[in-house]
Structure formats: structure tokens, C-alpha cells
Backbone as ProteinMPNN parsed JSONL, in Angstrom:
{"seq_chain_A": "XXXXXXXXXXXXXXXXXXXXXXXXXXXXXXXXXXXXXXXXXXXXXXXXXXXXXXXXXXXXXXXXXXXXXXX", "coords_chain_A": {"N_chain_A": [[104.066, 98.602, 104.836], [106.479, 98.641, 103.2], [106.41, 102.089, 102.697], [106.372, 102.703, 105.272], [109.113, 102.085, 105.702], [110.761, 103.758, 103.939], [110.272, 105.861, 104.718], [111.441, 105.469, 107.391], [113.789, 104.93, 106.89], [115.03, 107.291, 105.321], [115.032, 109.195, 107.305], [117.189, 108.429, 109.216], [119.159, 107.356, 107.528], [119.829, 110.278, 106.56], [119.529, 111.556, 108.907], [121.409, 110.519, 110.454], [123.788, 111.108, 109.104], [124.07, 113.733, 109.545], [124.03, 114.158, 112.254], [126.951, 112.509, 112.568], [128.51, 114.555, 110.826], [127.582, 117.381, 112.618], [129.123, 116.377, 114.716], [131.784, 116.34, 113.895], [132.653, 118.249, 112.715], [131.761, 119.714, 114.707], [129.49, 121.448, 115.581], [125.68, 122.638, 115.658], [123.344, 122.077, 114.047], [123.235, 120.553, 111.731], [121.853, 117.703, 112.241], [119.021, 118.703, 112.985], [118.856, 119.758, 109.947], [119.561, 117.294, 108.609], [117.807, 115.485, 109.699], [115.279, 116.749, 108.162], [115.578, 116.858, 105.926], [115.341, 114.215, 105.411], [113.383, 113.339, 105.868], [111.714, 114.402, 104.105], [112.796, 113.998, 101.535], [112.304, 111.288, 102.028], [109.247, 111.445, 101.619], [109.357, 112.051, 99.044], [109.992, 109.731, 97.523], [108.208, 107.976, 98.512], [105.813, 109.322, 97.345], [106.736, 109.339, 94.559], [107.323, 106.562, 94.266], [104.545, 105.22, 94.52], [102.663, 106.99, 92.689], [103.764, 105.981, 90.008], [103.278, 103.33, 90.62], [100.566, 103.378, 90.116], [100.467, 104.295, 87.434], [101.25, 102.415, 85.792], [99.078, 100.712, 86.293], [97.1, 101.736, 85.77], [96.761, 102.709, 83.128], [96.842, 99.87, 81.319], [94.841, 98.208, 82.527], [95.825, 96.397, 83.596], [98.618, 95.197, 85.736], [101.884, 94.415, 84.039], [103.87, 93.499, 85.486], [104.972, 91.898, 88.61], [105.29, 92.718, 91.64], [106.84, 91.777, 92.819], [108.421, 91.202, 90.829], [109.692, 93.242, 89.851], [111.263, 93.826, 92.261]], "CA_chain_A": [[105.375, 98.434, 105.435], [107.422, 99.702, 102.685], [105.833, 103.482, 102.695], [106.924, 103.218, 106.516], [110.352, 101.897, 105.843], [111.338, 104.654, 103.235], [110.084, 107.183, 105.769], [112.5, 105.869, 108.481], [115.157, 105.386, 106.112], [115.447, 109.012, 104.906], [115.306, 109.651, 108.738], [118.137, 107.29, 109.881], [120.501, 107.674, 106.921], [120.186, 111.822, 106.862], [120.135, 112.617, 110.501], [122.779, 110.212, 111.038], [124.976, 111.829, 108.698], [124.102, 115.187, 109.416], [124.716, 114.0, 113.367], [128.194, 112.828, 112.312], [128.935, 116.236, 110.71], [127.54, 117.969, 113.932], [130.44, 116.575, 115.803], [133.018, 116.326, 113.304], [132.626, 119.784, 112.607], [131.608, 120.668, 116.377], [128.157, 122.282, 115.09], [124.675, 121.752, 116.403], [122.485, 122.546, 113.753], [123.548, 119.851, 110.957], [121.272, 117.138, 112.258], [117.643, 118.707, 112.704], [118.536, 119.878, 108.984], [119.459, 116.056, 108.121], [115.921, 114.95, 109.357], [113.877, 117.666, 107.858], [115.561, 116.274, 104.269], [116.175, 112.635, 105.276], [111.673, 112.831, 105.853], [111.263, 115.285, 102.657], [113.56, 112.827, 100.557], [111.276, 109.464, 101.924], [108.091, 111.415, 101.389], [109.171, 112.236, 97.804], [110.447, 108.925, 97.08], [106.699, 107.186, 98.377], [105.084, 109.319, 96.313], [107.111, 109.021, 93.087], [107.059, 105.162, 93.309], [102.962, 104.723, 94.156], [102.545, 107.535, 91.114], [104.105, 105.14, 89.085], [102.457, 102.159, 90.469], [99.361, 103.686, 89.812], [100.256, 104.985, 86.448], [101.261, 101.429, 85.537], [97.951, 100.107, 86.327], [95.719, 102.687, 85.011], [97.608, 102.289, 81.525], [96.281, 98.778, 80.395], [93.974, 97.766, 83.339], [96.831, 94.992, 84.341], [100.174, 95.379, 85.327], [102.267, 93.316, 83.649], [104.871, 93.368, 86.353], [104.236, 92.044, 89.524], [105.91, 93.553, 92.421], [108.465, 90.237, 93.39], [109.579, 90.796, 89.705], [110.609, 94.559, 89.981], [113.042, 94.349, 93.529]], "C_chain_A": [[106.465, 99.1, 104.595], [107.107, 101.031, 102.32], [106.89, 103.662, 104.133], [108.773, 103.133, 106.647], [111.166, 103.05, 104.759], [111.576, 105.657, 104.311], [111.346, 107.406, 107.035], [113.748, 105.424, 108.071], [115.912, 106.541, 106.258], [115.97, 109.584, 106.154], [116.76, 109.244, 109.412], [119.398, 107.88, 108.722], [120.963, 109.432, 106.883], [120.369, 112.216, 108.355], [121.197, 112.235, 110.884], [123.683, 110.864, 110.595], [124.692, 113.56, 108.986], [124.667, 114.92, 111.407], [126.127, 113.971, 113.19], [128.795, 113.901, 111.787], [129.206, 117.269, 111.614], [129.182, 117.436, 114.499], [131.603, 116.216, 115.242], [134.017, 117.875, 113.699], [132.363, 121.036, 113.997], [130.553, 121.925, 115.953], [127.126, 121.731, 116.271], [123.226, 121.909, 115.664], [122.303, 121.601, 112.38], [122.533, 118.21, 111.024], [119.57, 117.582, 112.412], [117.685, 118.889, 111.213], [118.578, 117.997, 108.386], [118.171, 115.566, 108.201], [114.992, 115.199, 108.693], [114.394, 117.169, 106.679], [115.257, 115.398, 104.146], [113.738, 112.734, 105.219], [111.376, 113.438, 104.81], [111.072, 114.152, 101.692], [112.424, 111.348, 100.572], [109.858, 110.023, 101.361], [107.867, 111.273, 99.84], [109.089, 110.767, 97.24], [109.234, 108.139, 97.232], [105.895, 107.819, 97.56], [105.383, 109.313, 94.596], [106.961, 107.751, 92.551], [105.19, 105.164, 93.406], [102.516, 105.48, 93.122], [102.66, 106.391, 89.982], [103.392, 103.51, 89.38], [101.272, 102.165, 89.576], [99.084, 104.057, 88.178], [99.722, 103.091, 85.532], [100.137, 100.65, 85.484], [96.626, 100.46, 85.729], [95.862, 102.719, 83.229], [96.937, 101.206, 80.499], [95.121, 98.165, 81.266], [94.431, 96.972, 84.509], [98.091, 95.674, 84.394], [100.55, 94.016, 84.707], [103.478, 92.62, 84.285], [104.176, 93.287, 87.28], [105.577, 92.66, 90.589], [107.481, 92.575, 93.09], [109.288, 90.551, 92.208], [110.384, 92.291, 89.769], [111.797, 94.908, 90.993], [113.794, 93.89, 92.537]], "O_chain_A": [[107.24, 99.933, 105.064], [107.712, 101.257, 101.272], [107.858, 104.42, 104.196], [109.509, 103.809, 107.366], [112.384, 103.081, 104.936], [112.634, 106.147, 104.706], [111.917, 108.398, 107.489], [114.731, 105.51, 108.807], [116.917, 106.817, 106.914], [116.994, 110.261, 106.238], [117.275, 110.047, 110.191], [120.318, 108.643, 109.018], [122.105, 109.831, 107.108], [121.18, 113.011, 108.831], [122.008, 112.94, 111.484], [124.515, 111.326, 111.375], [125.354, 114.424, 108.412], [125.667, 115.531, 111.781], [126.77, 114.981, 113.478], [129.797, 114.25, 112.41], [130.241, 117.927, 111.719], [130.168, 118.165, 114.608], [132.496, 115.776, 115.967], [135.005, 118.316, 114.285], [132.556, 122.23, 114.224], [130.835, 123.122, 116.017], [127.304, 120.97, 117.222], [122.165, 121.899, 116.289], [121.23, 121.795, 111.808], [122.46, 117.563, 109.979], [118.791, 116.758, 111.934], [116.716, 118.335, 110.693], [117.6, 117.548, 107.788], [117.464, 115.258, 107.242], [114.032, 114.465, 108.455], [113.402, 116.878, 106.011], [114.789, 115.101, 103.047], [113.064, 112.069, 104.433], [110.402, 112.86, 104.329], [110.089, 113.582, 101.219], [111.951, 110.671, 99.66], [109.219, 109.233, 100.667], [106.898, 110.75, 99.29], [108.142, 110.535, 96.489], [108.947, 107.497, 96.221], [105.137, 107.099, 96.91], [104.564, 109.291, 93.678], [106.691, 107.427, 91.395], [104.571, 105.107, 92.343], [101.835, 104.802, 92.352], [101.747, 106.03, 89.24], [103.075, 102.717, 88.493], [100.974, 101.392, 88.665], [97.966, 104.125, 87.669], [98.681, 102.68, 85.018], [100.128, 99.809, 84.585], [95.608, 99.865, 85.375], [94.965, 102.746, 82.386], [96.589, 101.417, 79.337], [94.332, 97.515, 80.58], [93.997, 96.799, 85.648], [98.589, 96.436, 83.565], [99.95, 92.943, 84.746], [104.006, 91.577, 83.899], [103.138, 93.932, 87.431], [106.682, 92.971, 90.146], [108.596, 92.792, 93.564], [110.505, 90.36, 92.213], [111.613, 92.351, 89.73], [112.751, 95.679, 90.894], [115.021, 93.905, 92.634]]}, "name": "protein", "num_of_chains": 1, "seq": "XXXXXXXXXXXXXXXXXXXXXXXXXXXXXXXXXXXXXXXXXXXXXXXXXXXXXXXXXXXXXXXXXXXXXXX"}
């Protein structure tokens, strides 16, 4: 669930603002670029944190953080 919710984050907060731009600015080309970042941006961002989950775990065997204590 949170892999999927980054994904339609990135989607939602970039296209929207690249929509509002579109018709600030009276464009029409400002929101497919918002999506194509706003899904880049979530993909990077799922794989930078499970990297780091993973690093975290491979490290000592245990994390020593559990996932309630890191939000």
C-alpha cells in the first residue's frame, strides 16, 4: 500500500500542478510533463526507501527500528 501511494502521489501532486500552470499560463503541454516527473519522482522515491530498508536489514541481520518507530 505504501509503494502504491507514493506512485499516486507523485501523480496527483505533479500533474496537478503542472495542470494549474497549463491554464494559468494558457499552455497544453505542462501537465503530461507533470505526470511523466510526478511517476519518475514516486518510482525514485520507492526505490530509495526499500534500498534502504533492505540495506538496514542486511547490515546486522535485525533491524533495530521497526517501521511504527520511523513515521
Amino acid at each position: 500500500m505504501r509503494v502504491l501511494s507514493y506512485l499516486i502521489a507523485g501523480l496527483l501532486c505533479y500533474g496537478g500542478l503542472g495542470w494549474l500552470l497549463d491554464r494559468w499560463l494558457q499552455t497544453s503541454f505542462l501537465m503530461p510533463i507533470g505526470l511523466v516527473l510526478g511517476a519518475g519522482l514516486g518510482v525514485y522515491i520507492v526505490i530509495r526507501r526499500m534500498s534502504h530498508e533492505q540495506s538496514e536489514t542486511a547490515t546486522d541481520g535485525k533491524s533495530t527500528t521497526t517501521g511504527k518507530e520511523r513515521r
